[in-house]
C-alpha positions in Angstrom: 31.1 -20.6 -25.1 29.4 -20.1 -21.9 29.9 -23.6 -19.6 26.6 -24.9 -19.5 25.3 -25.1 -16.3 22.7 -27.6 -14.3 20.5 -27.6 -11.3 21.4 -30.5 -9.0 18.0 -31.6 -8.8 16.0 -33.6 -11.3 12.9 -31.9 -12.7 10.0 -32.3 -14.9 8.3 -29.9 -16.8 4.4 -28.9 -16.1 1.9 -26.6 -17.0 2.7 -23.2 -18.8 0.9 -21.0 -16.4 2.6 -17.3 -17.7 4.4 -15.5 -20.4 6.0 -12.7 -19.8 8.0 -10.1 -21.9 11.2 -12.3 -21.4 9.6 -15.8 -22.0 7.5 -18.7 -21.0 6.8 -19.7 -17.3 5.8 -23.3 -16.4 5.3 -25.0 -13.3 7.8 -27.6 -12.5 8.4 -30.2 -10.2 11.5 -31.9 -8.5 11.1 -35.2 -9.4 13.4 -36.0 -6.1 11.3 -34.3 -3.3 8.0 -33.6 -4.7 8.0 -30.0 -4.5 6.4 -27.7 -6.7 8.3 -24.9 -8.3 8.0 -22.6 -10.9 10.2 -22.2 -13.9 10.8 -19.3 -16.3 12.5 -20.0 -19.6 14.2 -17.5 -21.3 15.1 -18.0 -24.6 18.0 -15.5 -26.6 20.0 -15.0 -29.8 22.3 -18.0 -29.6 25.3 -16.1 -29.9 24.9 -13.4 -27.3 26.9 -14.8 -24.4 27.7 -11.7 -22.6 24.1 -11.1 -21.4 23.6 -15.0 -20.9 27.0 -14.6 -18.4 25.6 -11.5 -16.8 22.4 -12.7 -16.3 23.5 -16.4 -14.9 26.1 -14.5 -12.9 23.5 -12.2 -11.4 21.2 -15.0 -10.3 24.0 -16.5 -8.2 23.8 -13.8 -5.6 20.0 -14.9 -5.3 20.7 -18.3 -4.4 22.1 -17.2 -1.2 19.1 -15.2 0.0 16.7 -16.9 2.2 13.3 -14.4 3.4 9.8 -15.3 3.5 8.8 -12.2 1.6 11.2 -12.8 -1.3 10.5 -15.2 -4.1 13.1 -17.9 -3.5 15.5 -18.8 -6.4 16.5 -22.5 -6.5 19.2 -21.9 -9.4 19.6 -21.8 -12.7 20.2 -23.8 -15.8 21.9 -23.1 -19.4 21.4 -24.4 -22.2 22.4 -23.4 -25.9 19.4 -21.6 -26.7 17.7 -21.0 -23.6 18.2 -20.5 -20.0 15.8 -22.0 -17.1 15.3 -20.4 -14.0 14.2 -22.3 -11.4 12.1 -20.4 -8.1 9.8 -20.6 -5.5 5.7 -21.3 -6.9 3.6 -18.9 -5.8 0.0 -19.6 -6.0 -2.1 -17.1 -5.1 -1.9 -14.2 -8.2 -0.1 -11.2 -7.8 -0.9 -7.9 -5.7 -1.7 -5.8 -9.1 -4.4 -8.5 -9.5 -5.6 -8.2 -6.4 -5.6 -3.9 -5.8 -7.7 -4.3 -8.8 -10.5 -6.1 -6.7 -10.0 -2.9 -3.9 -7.8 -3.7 -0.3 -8.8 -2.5 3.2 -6.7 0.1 4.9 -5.5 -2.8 7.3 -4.9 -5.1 4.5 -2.5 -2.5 2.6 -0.4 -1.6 5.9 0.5 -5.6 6.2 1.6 -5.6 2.7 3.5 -2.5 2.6 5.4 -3.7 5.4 6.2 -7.3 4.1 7.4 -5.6 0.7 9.4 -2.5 2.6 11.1 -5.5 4.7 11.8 -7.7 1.3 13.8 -4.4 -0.4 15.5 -3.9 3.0 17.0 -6.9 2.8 17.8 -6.6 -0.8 19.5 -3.6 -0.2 21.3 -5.0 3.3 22.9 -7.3 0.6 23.7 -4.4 -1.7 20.8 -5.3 -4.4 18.9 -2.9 -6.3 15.6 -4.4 -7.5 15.0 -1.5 -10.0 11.6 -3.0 -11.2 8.9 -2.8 -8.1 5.4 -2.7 -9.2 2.1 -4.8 -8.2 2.8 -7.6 -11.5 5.9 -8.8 -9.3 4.7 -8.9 -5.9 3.0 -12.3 -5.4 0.8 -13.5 -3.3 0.7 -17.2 -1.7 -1.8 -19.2 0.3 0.0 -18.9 3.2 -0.9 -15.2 3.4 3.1 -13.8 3.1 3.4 -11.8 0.0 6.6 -12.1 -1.6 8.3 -9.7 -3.8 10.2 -11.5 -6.9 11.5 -11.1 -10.7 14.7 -9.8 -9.2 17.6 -9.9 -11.7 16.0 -11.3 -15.0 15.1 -7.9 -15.8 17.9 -5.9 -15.6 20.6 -6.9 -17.9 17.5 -8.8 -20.1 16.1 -5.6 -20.9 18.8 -3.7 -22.5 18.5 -6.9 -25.4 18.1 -4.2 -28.5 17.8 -7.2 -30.8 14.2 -8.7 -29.1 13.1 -12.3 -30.0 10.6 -12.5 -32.4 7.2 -11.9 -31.1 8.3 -10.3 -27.9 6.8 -7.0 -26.9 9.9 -4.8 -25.4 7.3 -3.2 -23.5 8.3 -0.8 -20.7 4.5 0.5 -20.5 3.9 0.1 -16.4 7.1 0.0 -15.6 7.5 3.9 -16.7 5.1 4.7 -14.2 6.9 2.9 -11.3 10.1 5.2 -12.1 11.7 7.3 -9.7 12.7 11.0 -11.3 16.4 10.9 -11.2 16.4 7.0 -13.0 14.3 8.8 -16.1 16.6 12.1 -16.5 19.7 10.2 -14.9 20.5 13.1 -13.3 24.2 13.3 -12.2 25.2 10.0 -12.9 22.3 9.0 -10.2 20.3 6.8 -11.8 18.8 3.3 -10.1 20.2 3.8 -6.4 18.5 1.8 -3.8 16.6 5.3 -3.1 14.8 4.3 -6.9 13.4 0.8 -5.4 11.6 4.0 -2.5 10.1 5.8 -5.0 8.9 2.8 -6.9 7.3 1.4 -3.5 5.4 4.8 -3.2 4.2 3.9 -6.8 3.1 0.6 -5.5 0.8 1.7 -2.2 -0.7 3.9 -4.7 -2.0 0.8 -6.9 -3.3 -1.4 -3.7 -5.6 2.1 -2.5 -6.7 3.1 -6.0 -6.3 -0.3 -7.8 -4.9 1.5 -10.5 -1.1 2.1 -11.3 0.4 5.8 -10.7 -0.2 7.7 -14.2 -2.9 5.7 -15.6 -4.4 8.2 -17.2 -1.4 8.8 -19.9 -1.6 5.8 -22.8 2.3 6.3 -24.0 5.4 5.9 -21.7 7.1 9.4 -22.9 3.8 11.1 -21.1 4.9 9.6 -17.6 8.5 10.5 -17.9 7.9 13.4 -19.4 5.8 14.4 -16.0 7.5 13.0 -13.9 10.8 14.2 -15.2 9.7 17.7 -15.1 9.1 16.6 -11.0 5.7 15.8 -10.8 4.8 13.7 -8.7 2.0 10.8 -8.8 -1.5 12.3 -6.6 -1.4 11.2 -3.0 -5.2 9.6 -2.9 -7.2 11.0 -0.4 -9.0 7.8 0.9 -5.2 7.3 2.6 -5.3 7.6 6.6 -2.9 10.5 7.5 -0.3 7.9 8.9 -0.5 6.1 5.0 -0.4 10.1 3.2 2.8 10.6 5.4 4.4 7.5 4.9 4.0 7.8 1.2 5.4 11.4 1.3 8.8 9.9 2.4 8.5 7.6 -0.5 8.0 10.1 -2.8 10.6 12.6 -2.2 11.4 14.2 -5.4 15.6 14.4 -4.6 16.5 10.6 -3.9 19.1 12.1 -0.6 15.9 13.4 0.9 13.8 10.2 0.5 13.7 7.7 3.7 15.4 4.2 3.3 13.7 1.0 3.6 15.0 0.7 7.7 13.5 4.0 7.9 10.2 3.7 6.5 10.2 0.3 9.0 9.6 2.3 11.9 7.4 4.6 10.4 3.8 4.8 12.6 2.0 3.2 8.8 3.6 0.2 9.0 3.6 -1.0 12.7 1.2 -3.6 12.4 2.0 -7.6 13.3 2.2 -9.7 10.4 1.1 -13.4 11.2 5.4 -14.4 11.5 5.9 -12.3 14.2 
């Protein structure tokens, strides 16, 4: 039996304000300071500990990370059929929402920055996020765009057995995937070069408002492409200094693609975000 665990603070339950492919998502608030938070609750087959260990265990590393452009984990709580997860409210939609409605040039360099700086300091802490794309970058009032729904996706997806009524649906995500994750090639698969390629996939949504491969309705399409080493259009409203920057993103052999220090001083992204 897995020890059940508790957050420290008392909470109350809100609104549902999400559901994902994993569960429900509700705002919450902490009944000692006031604060507003979310809360995801993921609900599983009551008798398959090992991914509720994993995925409990995997949060913990979270709880240490402090940065303004990461969603901020508060902790987590289990329960016998269920597991909440408690993290930072963000209030503003998320950026596939908002490439939908068209970005300016200026608008897309401060947001590729802020996410290339979040999965630097992922990967500083030895953290593959292996799920970047627009639906879990979030926006907030303050202007800061964090990137989140770190963890909760990896070990949750590999659930064969799917609750009732959940879509296992990998449709989007497909088109976010680097080459060598879909033929892991030589034992390769999700390195933190993956999270590069991904972020490619991702300044290609805010310019086009459209994910990468839209035009292909079934997942096996994309990886069948992308497999075979094609690689997503570079759009040609880009400035030269975006069309570059994205061309280091989307190196086809992972050893050849830039890291996320790297792309940092790249010419697209030197632009001052409001913290500095």
């Amino acid at each position: 039996h897995v020890g059940l665990r508790k957050v420290t603070f008392k909470w109350q339950r809100g609104n549902k304000i999400g559901e994902g492919q994993y569960g429900k998502v509700y705002t919450c608030i902490s009944i000692d300071t006031g604060e507003l938070m979310a809360m995801k609750e993921i609900r599983f087959q009551p008798n398959d500990h090992k991914t509720i260990k994993e995925t409990a265990d995997e949060l913990k590393i979270f709880e240490g990370i402090k940065h303004s452009n990461l969603v901020r984990y508060f902790g987590v709580e289990l329960h016998r059929e269920e597991m909440y997860i408690f993290m930072e409210y963000c209030d503003e939609g998320t950026l596939e929402e908002v490439s939908r409605l068209g970005l300016q040039e200026h608008v897309i360099r401060l947001y590729t920055k802020q996410i290339t700086i979040a999965i630097n300091v992922l990967h500083e802490h030895g953290i593959v996020h292996r799920d970047i794309k627009g639906a879990n970058i979030f926006l907030t009032s303050s202007g800061l765009i964090k990137l989140g729904d770190f963890g909760c996706s990896v070990k949750l997806k590999n659930n064969a057995q799917t609750m009732p009524g959940e879509v296992n649906s990998t449709l989007g995500t497909a088109a976010y995937m680097a080459p060598e994750v879909i033929t892991q090639a030589k034992g390769e698969g999700h390195g933190r070069a993956a999270d590069i390629w991904s972020l490619g996939c991702v300044l290609i949504e805010m310019v086009t408002g459209k994910r990468p491969w839209h035009e292909y309705e079934h997942n096996f399409q994309i990886m069948y492409r992308v497999g075979m080493g094609h690689k997503p259009p570079i759009p040609d409203r880009l400035s030269p200094e975006g069309k570059d920057f994205l061309s280091h993103c989307l190196e086809s052999d992972p050893k050849m693609r830039w890291t996320a220090s790297q792309l940092l001083d790249h010419a697209f992204v030197k632009v001052c975000t409001d913290e500095e």
